[in-house]
C-alpha positions as CSV (number, residue, x, y, z in Angstrom):
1,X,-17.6,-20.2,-17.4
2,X,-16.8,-18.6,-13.7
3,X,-14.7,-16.3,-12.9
4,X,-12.0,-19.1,-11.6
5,X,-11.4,-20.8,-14.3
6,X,-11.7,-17.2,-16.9
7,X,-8.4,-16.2,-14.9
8,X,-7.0,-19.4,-14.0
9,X,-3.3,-20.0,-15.1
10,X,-2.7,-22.4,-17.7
11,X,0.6,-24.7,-17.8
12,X,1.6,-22.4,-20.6
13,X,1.2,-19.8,-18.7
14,X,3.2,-20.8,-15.8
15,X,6.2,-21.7,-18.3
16,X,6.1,-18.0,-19.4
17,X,6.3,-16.7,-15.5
18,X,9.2,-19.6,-14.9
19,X,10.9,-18.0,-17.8
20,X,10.4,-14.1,-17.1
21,X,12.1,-14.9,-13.7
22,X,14.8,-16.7,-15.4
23,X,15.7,-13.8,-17.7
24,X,15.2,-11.0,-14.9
25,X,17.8,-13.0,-12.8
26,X,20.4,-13.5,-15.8
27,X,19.9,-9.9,-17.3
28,X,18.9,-8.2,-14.9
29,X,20.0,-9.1,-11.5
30,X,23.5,-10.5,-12.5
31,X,24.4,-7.5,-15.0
32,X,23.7,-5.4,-12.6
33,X,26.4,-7.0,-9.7
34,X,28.9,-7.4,-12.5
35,X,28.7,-3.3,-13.4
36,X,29.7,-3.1,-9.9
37,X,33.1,-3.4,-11.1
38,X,33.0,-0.6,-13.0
39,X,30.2,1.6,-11.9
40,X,30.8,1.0,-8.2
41,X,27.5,1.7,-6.0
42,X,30.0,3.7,-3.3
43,X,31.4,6.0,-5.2
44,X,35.2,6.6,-5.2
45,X,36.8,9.6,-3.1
46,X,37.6,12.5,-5.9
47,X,38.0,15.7,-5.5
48,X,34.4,17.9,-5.5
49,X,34.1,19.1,-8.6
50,X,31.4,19.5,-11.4
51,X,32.4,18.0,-14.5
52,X,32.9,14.7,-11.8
53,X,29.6,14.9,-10.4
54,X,28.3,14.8,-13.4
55,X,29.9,12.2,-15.1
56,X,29.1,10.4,-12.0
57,X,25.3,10.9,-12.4
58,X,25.5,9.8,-15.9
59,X,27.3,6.6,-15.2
60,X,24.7,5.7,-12.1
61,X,21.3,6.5,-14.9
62,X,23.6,4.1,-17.1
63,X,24.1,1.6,-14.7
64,X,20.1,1.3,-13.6
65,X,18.6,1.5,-17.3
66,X,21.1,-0.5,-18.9
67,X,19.8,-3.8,-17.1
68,X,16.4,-2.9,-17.7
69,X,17.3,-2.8,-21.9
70,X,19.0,-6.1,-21.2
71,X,15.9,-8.0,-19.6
72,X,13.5,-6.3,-22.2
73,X,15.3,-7.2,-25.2
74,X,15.6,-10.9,-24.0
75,X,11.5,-11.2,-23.3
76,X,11.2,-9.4,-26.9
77,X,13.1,-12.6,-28.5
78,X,10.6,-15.5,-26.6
79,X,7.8,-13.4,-27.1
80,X,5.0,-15.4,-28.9
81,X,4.3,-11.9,-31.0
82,X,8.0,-11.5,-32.3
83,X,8.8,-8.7,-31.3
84,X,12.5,-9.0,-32.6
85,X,13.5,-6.1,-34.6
86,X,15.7,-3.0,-33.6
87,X,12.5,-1.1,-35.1
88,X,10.1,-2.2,-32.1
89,X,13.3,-2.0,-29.7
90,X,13.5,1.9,-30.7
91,X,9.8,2.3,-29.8
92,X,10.5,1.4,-26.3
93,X,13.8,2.1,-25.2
94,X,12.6,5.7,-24.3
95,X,10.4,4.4,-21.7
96,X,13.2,2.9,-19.4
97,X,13.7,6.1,-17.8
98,X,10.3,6.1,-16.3
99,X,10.7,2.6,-15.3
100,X,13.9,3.3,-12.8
101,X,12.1,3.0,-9.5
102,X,9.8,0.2,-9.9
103,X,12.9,-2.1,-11.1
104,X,14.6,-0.3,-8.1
105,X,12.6,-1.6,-5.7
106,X,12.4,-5.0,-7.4
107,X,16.2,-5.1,-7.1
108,X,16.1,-4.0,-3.7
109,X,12.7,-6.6,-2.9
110,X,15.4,-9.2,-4.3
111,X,18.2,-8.4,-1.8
112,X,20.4,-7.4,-5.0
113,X,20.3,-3.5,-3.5
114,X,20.7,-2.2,0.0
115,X,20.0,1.0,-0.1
116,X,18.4,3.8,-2.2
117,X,20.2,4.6,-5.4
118,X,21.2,8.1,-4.7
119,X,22.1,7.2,-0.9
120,X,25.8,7.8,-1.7
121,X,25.5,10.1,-3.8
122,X,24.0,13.5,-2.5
123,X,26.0,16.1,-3.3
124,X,26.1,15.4,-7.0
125,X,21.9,14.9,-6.8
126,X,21.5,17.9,-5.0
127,X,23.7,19.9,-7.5
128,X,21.4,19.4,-10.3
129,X,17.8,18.8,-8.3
130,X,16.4,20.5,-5.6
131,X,15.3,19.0,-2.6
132,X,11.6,19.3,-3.0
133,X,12.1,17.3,-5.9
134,X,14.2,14.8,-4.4
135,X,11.3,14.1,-1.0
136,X,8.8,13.5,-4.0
137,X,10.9,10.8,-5.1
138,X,11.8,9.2,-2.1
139,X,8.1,9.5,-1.1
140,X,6.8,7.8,-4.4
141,X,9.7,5.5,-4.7
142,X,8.4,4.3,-1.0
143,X,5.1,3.6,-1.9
144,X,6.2,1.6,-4.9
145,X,8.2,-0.7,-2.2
146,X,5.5,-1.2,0.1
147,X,2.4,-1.2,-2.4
148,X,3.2,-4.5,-4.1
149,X,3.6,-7.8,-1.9
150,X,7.1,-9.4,-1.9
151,X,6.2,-11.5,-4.9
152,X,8.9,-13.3,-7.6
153,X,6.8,-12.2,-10.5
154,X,4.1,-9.2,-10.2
155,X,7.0,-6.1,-10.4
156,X,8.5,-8.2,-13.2
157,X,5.6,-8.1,-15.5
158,X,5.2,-5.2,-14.3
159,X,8.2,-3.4,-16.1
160,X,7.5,-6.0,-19.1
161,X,4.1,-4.2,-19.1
162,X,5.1,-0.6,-18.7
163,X,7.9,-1.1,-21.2
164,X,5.6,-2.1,-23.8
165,X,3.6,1.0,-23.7
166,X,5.1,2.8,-26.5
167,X,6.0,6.8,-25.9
168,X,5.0,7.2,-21.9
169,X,8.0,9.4,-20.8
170,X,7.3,12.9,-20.8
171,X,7.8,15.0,-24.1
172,X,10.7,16.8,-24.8
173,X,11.4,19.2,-27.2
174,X,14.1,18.4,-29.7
175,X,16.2,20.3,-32.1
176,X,16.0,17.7,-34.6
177,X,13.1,15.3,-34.9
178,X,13.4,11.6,-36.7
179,X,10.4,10.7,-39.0
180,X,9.8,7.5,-36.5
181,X,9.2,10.3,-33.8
182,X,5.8,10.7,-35.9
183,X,5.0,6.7,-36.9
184,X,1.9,5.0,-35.6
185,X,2.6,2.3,-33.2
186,X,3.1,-1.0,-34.7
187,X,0.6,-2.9,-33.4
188,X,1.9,-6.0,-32.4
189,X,3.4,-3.9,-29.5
190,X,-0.3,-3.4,-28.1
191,X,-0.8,-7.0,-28.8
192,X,1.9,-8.3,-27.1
193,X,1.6,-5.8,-24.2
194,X,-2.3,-7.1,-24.1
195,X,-0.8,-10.6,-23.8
196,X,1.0,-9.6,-20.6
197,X,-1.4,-7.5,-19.0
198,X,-4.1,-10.7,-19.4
199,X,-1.2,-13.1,-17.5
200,X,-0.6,-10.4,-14.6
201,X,-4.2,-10.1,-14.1
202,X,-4.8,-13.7,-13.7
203,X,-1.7,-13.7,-11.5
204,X,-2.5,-11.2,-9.3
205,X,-5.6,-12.7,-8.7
206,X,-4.6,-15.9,-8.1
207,X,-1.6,-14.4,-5.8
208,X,-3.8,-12.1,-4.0
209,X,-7.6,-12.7,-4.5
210,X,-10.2,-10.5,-6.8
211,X,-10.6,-7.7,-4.3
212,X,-7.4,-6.9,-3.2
213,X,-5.8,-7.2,-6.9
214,X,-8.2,-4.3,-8.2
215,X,-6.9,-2.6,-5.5
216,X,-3.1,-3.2,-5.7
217,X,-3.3,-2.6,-9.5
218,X,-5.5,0.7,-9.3
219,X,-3.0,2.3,-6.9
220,X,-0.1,0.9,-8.7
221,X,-1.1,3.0,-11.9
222,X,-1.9,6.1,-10.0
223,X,1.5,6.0,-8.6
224,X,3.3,5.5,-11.4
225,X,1.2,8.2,-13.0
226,X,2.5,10.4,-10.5
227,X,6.3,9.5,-11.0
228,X,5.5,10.5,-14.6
229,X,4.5,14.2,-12.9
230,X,7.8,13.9,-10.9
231,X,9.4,12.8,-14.4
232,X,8.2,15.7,-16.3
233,X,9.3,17.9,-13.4
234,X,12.6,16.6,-13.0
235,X,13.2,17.5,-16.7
236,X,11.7,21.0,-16.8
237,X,14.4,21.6,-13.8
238,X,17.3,20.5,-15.7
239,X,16.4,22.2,-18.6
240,X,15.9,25.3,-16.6
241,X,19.6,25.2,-15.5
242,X,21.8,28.0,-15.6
243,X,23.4,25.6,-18.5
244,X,19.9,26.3,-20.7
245,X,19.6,22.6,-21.0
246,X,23.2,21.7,-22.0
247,X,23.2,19.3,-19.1
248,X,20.1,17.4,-20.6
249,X,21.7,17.1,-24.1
250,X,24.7,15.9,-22.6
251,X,23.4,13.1,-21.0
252,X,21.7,11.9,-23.7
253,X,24.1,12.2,-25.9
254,X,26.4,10.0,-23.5
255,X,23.6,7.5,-22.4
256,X,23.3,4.9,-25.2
257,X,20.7,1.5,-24.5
């Protein structure tokens, strides 16, 4: 067998693409214009003061992760591995952090999003980040927009991909651990995430050819593992606030997916 028809799409295949951009575009795209009614983008002229910034920063890392949950927990119910219970849903909701700016720039890819998240929010960012920290994200959030081609399906698999990679945010040290922080990794999750990776590959080749889809995906995963440096950073700062971490618990405590 070539290498054609090893990575050619079947009709089963194609369903499954048809019906991941189906599910991003009712649980994803649409849930995130209809939060605009209560999570505007632009924020609201209030008076400039801390306990508002930060509810404000809380409510836009609600607003972002909250759509991602959505669209995962719909691909977990057609997923040929049933992937169904709250059990596997707890595995993986830890990860949507880390998956922020590549379904940022898929929303903004999609015309859903004009501008950067934090573009009108500033002050509150740079009261709790510095702005070193804040270039490194614009810089890797940048690449991430350019890197992939403007393409219906290869971010979305994408972040069906990354969210089925159980325990890839950065560790954090807890005051109280559950005993499910500690269980192996059913492994159904690496099946089903297998199952994915096999269809992008064979998309990405037929999209973009063998040569330039080693390269795309090789540069994709070194700059996501360098937003997962930026991720570990960004936490170590907060922690290290004059608060002694009181800001990370707070958020959360407060951010529920």
């Amino acid at each position: 067998m070539d290498l054609l028809s090893q990575s050619s799409l079947s009709f089963h295949d194609w369903n499954l693409l048809t019906n991941i951009r189906n599910a991003y575009e009712k649980y994803c795209v649409q849930k995130f214009i209809e939060s605009h009614e209560i999570i505007p983008l632009i924020p609201p002229k209030q008076p400039y003061r801390s306990r508002i910034k930060l509810q404000r920063l809380i409510d836009l890392k609600y607003k972002y992760t909250i759509i991602i949950a959505s669209f995962i927990k719909r691909i977990l119910l057609f997923d040929t591995f049933q992937l169904t219970s709250e059990n596997h849903y707890h595995y993986l909701k830890d990860n949507f952090q880390c998956i922020l700016p590549v379904n940022t720039c898929e929303l903004m890819k999609s015309n859903v999003l004009e501008f950067l998240p934090w573009e009108h929010d500033q002050l509150a960012i740079q009261s709790i980040l510095s702005e070193e920290i804040m270039q490194r994200a614009e810089k890797i959030f940048n690449v991430f927009h350019t890197l992939l081609p403007n393409d219906p399906i290869i971010t979305k698999l994408w972040i069906i991909i990354l969210a089925l990679s159980p325990r890839i945010s950065p560790l954090i040290k807890k005051d109280k651990y559950n005993s499910i922080d500690f269980d192996p990794i059913p492994k159904n999750l690496f099946s089903s995430q297998n199952y994915y990776l096999t269809i992008l590959w064979k998309y990405v080749i037929y999209r973009l050819g063998y040569n330039d889809a080693i390269r795309c995906s090789v540069r994709f995963i070194q700059t996501f593992l360098q937003r997962q440096i930026l991720e570990s950073d960004m936490i170590e700062s907060i922690q290290n606030r004059d608060d002694h971490g009181q800001l990370l618990q707070f958020m959360q405590v407060h951010l529920k997916i």
